[in-house]
C-alpha positions in Angstrom: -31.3 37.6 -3.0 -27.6 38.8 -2.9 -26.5 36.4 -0.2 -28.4 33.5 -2.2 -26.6 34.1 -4.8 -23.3 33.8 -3.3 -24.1 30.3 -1.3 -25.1 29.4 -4.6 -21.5 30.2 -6.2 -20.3 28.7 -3.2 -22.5 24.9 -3.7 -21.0 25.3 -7.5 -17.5 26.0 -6.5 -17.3 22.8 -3.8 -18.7 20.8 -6.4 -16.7 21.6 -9.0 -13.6 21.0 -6.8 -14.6 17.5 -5.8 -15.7 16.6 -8.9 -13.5 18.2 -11.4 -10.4 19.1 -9.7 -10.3 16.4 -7.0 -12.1 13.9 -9.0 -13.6 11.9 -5.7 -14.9 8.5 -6.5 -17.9 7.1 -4.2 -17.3 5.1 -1.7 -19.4 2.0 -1.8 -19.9 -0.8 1.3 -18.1 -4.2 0.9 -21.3 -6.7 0.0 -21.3 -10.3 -1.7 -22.0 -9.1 -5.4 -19.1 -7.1 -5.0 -16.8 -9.7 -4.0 -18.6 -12.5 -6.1 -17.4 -9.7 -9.0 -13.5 -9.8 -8.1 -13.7 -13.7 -7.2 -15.1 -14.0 -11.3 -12.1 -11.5 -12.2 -9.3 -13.6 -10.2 -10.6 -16.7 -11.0 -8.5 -16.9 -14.0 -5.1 -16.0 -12.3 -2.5 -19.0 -12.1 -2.5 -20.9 -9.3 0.9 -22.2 -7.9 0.7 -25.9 -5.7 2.6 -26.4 -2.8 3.3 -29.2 -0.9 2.8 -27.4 2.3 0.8 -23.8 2.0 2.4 -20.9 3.3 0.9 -19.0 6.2 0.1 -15.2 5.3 -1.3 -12.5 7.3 -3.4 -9.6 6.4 -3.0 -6.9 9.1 -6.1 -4.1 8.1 -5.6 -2.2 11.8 -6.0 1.5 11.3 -6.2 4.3 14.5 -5.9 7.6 12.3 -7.4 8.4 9.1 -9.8 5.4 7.8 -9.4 4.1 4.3 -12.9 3.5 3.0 -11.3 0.8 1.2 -9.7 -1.1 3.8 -12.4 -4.0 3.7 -12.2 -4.2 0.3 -8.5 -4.7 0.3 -8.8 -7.3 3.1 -11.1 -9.3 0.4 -8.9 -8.7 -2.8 -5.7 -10.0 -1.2 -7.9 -12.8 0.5 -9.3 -13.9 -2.4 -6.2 -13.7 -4.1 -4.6 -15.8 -1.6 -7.7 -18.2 -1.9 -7.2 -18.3 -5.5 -4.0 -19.4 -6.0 -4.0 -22.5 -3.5 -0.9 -21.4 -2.0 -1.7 -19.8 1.3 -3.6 -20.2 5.0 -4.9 -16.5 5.4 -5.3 -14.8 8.7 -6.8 -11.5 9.1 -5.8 -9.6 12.3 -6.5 -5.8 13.7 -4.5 -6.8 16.9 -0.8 -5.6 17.5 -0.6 -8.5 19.6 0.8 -10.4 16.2 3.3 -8.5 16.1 4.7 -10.2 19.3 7.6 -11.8 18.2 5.9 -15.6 18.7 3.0 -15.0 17.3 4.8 -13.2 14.0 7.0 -16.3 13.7 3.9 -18.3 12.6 3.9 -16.2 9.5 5.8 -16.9 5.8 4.3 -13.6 4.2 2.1 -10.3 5.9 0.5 -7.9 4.5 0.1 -3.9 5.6 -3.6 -2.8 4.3 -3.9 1.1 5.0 -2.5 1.0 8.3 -2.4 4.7 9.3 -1.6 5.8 12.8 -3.3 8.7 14.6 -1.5 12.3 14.9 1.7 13.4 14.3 3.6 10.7 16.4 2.7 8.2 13.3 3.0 5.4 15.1 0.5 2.7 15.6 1.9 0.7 18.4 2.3 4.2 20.5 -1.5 4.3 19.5 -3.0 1.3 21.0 -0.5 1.1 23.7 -1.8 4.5 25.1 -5.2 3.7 24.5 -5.8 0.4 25.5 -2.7 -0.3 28.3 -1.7 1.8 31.6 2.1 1.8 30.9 3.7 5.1 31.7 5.2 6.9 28.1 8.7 5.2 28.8 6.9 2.1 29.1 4.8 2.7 25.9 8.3 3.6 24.0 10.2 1.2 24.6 7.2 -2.1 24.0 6.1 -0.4 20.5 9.6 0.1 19.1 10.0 -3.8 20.2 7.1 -4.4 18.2 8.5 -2.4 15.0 11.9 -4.2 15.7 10.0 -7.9 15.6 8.3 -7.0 12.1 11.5 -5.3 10.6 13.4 -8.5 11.8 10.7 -10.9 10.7 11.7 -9.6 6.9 15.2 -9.2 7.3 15.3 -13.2 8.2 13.8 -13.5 5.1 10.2 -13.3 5.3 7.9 -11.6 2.9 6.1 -7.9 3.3 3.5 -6.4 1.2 2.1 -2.8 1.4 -1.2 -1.5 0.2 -1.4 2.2 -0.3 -1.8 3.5 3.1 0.2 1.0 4.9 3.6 2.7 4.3 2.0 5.7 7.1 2.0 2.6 9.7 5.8 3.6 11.5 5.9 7.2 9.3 8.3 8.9 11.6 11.0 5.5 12.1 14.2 5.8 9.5 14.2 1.8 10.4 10.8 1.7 9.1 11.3 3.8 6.3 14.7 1.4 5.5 13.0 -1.5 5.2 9.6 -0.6 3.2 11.6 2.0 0.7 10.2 5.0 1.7 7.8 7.2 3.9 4.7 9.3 3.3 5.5 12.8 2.8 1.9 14.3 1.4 -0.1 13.4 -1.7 -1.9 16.0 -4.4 -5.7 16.0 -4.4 -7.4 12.9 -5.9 -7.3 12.9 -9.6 -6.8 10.6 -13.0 -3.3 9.4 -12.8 -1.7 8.5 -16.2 0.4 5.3 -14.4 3.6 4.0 -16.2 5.3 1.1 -16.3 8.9 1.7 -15.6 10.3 -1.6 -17.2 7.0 -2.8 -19.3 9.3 -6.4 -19.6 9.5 -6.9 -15.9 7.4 -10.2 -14.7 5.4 -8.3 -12.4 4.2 -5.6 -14.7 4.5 -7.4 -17.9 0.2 -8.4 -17.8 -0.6 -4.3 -18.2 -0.4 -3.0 -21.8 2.8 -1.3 -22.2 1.5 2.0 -22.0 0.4 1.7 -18.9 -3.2 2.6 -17.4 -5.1 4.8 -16.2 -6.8 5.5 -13.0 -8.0 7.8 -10.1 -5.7 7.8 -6.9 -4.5 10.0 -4.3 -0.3 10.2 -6.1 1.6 9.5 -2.9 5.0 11.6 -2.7 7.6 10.4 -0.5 10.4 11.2 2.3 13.5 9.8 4.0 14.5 6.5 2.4 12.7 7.3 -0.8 15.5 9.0 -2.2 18.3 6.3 -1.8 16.0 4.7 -4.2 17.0 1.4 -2.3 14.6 -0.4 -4.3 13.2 -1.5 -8.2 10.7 0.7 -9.0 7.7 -0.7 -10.8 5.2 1.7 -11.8 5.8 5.7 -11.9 4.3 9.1 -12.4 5.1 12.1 -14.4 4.5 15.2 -11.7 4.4 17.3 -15.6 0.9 15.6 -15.5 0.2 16.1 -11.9 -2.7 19.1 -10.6 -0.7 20.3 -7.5 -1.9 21.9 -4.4 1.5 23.3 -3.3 5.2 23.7 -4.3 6.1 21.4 -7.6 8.8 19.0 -6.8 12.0 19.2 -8.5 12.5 16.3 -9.5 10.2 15.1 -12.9 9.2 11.3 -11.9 7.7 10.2 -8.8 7.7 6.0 -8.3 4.5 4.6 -6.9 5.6 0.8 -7.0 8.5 -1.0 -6.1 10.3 -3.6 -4.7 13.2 -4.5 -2.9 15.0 -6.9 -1.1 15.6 -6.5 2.4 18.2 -8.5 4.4 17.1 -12.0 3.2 13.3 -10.8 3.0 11.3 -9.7 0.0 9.6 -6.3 0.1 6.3 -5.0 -2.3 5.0 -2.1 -2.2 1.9 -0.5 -3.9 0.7 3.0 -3.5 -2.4 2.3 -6.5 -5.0 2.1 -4.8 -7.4 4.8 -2.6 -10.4 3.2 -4.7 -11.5 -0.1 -4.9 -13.1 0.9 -8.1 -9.1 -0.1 -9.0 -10.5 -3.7 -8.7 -12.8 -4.1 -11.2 -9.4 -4.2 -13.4 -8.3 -7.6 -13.9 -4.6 -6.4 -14.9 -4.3 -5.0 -11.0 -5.6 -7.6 -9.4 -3.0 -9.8 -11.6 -0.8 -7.3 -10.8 -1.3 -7.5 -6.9 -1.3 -11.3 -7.5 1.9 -11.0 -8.8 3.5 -8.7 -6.0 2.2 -11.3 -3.2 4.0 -13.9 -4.7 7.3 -12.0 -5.1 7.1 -11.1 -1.7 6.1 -14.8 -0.7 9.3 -16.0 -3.0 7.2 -17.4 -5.5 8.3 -15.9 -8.2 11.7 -14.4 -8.9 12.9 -11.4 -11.1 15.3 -8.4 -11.1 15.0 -6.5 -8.0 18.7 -5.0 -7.9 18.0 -1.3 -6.4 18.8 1.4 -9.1 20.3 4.1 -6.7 20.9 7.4 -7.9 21.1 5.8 -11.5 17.5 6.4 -11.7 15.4 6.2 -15.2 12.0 6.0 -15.8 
């Protein structure tokens, strides 16, 4: 009876953590109603004609941790893409397009929750181990070509997107970190996230109510090149408002959004979302809508880096 009793305070306890203090949304399987749902959402967006379409790649490779949402984000951004008239999509899990002529056929890609396997937080080093008999050396020196094709591929002036996830792809590389704004240092449990608009006049933000929204995400906190704040931040967080699970930060405002130019490439970066229940709101996917085309060089705006000048 005793021992019942305390599994039973146990079941209550793990729920009450998931549910109240973690706030976990259902995962759900990609299906046609769904998609047939965002399509009816986009379908309003603005769509920008081009003489000649430009080429954009959606790269939705993971080898560590598995985003339940990565097909979903493969369908937003495609349909997105669809939408507005102004690209050729190709979807890819393969490093091989990271080779520096097959990259070369691209104008824009995107990085959908690309997280590597272990503490090396690489994904090249992943696949090259897995699926190639190079010695280590070998494997080094062919993935950090690969991250050196991509990083050059933007500095030319190419475009770069990065959905949520996708910042973990080269975690450990300062080059990586450089160009992309920052790098994954750990994120509080799941929870409603009061999200705020850092400039509520900015082009890309301007289609969200001033005060912002609100929604359930994992809030990303970040490392190395984060805190040149190289970049224009979009969208922020108030850590005041923030259930921890360790150490509170020091510092009062965490940016979750931003973008930056890199060399003579465009680079957007979006840590919203972990759910696609984020996608039943048409003021994201307008948002996300907007950041493709910034990145793409469709539409400009200020994005002068604010250095150590930093404001909410």
């Amino acid at each position: 009876m005793h021992s019942n009793l305390k599994l039973s305070l146990f079941v209550v306890l793990i729920i009450h953590f998931l549910v109240v203090e973690a706030q976990i949304l259902p995962s759900f399987e990609l299906n046609l109603e769904w998609k047939s749902s965002i399509e009816s959402l986009v379908n309003s967006q603005k769509k920008i004609s081009l003489i000649e379409k430009k080429k954009l790649l959606i790269f939705s490779l993971h080898t560590g941790y598995e985003h339940w949402t990565i097909p979903h984000s493969e369908a937003v951004m495609e349909i997105i893409a669809q939408n507005s008239d102004s690209f050729v999509t190709s979807l890819s899990k393969d490093i091989s397009v990271f080779e520096k002529d097959q990259l070369s056929k691209y104008d824009v890609v995107i990085l959908n929750n690309n997280c590597p396997h272990g503490d090396r937080r690489d994904i090249f080093w992943d696949i090259l181990k897995r699926e190639t008999s190079l010695d280590d050396q070998q494997i080094i020196k062919k993935a950090g070509q690969l991250e050196k094709n991509l990083i050059s591929f933007v500095k030319k002036g190419k475009g770069l997107m990065i959905l949520h996830g996708g910042i973990v792809m080269q975690n450990n590389s300062l080059d990586f970190s450089d160009m992309v704004g920052g790098s994954f240092d750990y994120h509080p449990p799941q929870q409603k996230i009061n999200v705020k608009l850092v400039d509520p006049d900015h082009i890309l933000v301007r289609d969200f109510d001033p005060d912002g929204f609100v929604h359930f995400d994992e809030p990303y906190f970040f490392k190395n090149a984060y805190f040149r704040y190289n970049f224009r931040p979009l969208l922020y967080i108030d850590i005041d408002e923030i259930t921890m699970n360790r150490k509170r930060p020091n510092d009062t405002i965490k940016y979750i959004s931003w973008i930056k130019r890199f060399g003579r490439g465009r680079v957007f970066f979006s840590s919203p979302s972990h759910n696609a229940q984020s996608y039943d709101n048409p003021k994201f996917l307008q948002f996300l809508a907007n950041g493709l085309y910034y990145a793409a060089g469709f539409i400009s705006c200020d994005d002068s880096p604010i250095g150590h000048n930093k404001s909410p």
